[in-house]
C-alpha positions in Angstrom: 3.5 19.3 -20.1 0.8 16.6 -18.9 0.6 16.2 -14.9 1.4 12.6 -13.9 -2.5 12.4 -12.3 -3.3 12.3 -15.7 -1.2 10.0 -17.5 -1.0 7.2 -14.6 -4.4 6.4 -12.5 -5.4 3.6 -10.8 -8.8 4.4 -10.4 -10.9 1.0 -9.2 -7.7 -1.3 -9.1 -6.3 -2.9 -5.7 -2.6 -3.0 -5.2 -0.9 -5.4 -2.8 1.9 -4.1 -0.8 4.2 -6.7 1.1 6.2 -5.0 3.5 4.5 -1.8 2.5 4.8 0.2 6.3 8.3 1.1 5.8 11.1 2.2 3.6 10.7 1.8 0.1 7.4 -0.1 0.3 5.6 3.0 2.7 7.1 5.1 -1.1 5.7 2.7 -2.9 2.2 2.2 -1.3 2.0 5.9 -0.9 2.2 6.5 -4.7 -0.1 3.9 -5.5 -2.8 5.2 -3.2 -1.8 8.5 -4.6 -2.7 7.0 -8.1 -5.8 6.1 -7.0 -5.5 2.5 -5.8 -7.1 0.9 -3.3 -4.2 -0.5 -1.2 -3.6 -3.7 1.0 -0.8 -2.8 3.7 0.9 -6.0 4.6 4.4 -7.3 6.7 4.8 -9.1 9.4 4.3 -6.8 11.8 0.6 -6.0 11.7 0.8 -3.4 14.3 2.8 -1.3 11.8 0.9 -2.2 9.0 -2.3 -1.2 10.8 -0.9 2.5 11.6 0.3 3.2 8.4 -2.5 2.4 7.1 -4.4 4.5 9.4 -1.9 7.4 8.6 -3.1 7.1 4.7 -6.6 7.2 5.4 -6.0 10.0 7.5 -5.0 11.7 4.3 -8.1 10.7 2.3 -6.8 7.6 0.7 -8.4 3.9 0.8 -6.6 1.0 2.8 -6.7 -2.0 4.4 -4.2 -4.0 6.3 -3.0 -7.1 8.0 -0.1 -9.4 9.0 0.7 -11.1 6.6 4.4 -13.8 6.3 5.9 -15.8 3.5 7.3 -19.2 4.3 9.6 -21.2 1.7 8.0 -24.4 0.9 10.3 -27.4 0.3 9.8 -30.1 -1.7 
């Protein structure tokens, strides 16, 4: 059987993660960095954003983040 390292990699890619501090976007970030990705952390709530991304670094991984909120647009 192949290990998953070797059939998924995302060596030199960026991956965007809104909402990625918690729940199923912290599983979700954390396997993309675990794939290789480079990935943006963002929410609303920077401060969480900021230590989780922290936290993944910690662990040898490269990321970035930053508050970040969506707002409907009417027109």
């Amino acid at each position: 059987m192949v290990a998953m390292e070797k059939l998924f990699r995302l060596d030199g890619k960026v991956a965007l993660v809104t909402g990625g501090y918690g729940g199923i976007g912290e599983a979700v970030s954390r396997g993309l960095a675990c794939s290789g990705a480079k990935v943006a952390i963002s929410g609303h709530n920077g401060a969480k954003a900021a230590a989780f991304a922290e936290s993944l670094k910690a662990e040898g991984h490269d990321t970035w983040a930053t508050a970040f909120e969506a707002v409907t647009a009417s027109v």
